[in-house]
N, C-alpha and C positions, 0 to 999 in steps of 0.2 A: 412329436410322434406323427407318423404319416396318417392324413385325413381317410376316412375308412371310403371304401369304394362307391358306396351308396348316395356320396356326395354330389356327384355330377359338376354342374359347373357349378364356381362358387364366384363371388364378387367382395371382396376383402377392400376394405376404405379404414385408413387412416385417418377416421371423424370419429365424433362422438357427441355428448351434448351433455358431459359433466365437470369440465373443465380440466379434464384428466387428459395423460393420454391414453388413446383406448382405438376400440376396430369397432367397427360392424363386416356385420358377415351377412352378406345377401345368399339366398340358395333357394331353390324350388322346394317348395310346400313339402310337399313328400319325404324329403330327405332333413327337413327342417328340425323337427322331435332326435329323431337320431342320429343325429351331428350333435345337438344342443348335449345329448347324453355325452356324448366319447368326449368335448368341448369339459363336460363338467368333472367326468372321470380324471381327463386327463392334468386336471389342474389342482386337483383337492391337495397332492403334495407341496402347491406351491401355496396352499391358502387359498384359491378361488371357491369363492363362492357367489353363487348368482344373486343380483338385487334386482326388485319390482321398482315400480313406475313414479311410488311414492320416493322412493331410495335418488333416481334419477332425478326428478323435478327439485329436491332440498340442494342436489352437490350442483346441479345448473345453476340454481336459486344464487349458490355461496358465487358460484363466477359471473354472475351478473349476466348469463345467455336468455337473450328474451326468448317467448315462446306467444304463439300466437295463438288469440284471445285471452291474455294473462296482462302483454308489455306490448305487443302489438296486435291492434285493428283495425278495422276498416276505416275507423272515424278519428283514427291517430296518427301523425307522419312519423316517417323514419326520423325527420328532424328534431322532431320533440322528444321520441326514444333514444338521441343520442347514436345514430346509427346515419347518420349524413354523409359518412364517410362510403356506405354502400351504393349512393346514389349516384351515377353518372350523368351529370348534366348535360356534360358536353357531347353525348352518344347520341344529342337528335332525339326527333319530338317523341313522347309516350305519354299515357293516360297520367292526369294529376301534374303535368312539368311546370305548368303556370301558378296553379296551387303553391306547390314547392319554390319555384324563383320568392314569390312574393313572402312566403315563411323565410324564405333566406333573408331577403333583405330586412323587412321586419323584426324579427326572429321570431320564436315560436311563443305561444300565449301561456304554454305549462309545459315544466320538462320531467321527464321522469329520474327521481332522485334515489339514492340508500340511506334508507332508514336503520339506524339503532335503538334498541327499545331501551329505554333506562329506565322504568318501571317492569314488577313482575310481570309475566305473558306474552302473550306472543299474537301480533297481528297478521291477519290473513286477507286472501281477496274478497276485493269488495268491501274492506271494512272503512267508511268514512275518515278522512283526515281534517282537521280546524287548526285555525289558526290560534296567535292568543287572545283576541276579539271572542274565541267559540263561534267563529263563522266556518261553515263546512267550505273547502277551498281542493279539495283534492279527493283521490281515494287510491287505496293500496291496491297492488294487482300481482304480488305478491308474497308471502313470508311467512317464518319459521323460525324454529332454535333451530341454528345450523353444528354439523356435529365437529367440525375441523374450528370455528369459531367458538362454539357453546355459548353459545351466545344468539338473544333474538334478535334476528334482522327481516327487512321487507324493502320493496322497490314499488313508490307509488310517486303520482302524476300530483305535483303542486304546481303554484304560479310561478312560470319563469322567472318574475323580478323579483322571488323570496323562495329561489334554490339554493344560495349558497351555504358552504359546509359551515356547521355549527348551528346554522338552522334550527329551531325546535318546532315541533308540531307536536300537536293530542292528534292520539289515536282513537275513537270510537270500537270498542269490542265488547258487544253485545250490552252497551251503555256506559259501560267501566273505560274512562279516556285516559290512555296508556300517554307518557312521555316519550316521545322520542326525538331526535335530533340526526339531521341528515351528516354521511358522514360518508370519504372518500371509497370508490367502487372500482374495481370490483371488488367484494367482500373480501374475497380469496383469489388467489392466484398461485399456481402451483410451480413448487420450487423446479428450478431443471437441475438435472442432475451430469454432471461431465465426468 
């Protein structure tokens, strides 16, 4: 249906941050509440229904989209989240480039892995990870029962030299130390359709 007059200009992106394909719709404040209406009207035929914030951070969660202060901070590289690929070396000097060479050659000291829970519950951020020593070595920075999985998964920081898949770690959840074992990412990936 044609967008109601009160729109003004709008800014339509083919992004999103649920692993879907999906839009964002930028618009001025003012026209924002009633766009979002005629938006929800006009979709209820097809099934839309709106989801909150909690709804967005589980389907990101499922496609393995970091989000920052979760999978990325200030005290963490792009290299050890797995995201090396965003960094241009070759574009010439920037804050941290020497940092980053020397993680390159090195490699990084803990990488951030996917966890499966194979015990009941579900681990969340911040909750400590140990090894089978029970030496704490890690800690999750994010997870959930995800709903396209059903199944609990999570994405936290272990040691490099004891990420690979099959891995087992204990979880720490509020004392109770959950099983889980690292396991290929992204959780989920969404079919295309032709």
């Amino acid at each position: 249906s044609q967008l109601p007059s009160f729109a003004g200009d709008l800014i339509v992106a083919r992004t999103g941050y649920t692993g879907e394909d999906g839009f964002e719709v930028f618009c001025d404040t003012k026209a924002a509440v009633p766009l979002w209406q005629r938006l929800i009207e006009s979709g209820l035929p097809y099934g839309l229904k709106p989801i909150g914030l909690g709804a967005r951070d589980t389907l990101r969660l499922e496609a393995c989209l970091p989000l920052y202060g979760h999978e990325l901070r200030a005290d963490l590289t792009p290299i050890a989240a797995g995201l090396s690929w965003a960094v241009k070396m070759a574009k010439g000097e920037f804050i941290g480039r020497a940092a980053l060479e020397r993680e390159n050659v090195a490699g990084p000291a803990r990488k951030l892995v996917g966890l499966a829970v194979l015990d009941r519950g579900i681990i969340r951020e911040g909750n400590p990870v140990y090894n089978e020593e029970q030496q704490e070595v890690g800690w999750v920075t994010s997870g959930t029962k995800t709903p396209s999985l059903e199944q609990a998964v999570g994405l936290a920081y272990v040691p490099a030299s004891h990420a690979a898949l099959g891995t087992q770690y204990l979880v720490d959840v509020r004392g109770r130390k959950l099983r889980c074992q690292i396991i290929k990412t992204p959780f989920y990936k969404r079919r295309t359709v032709t």
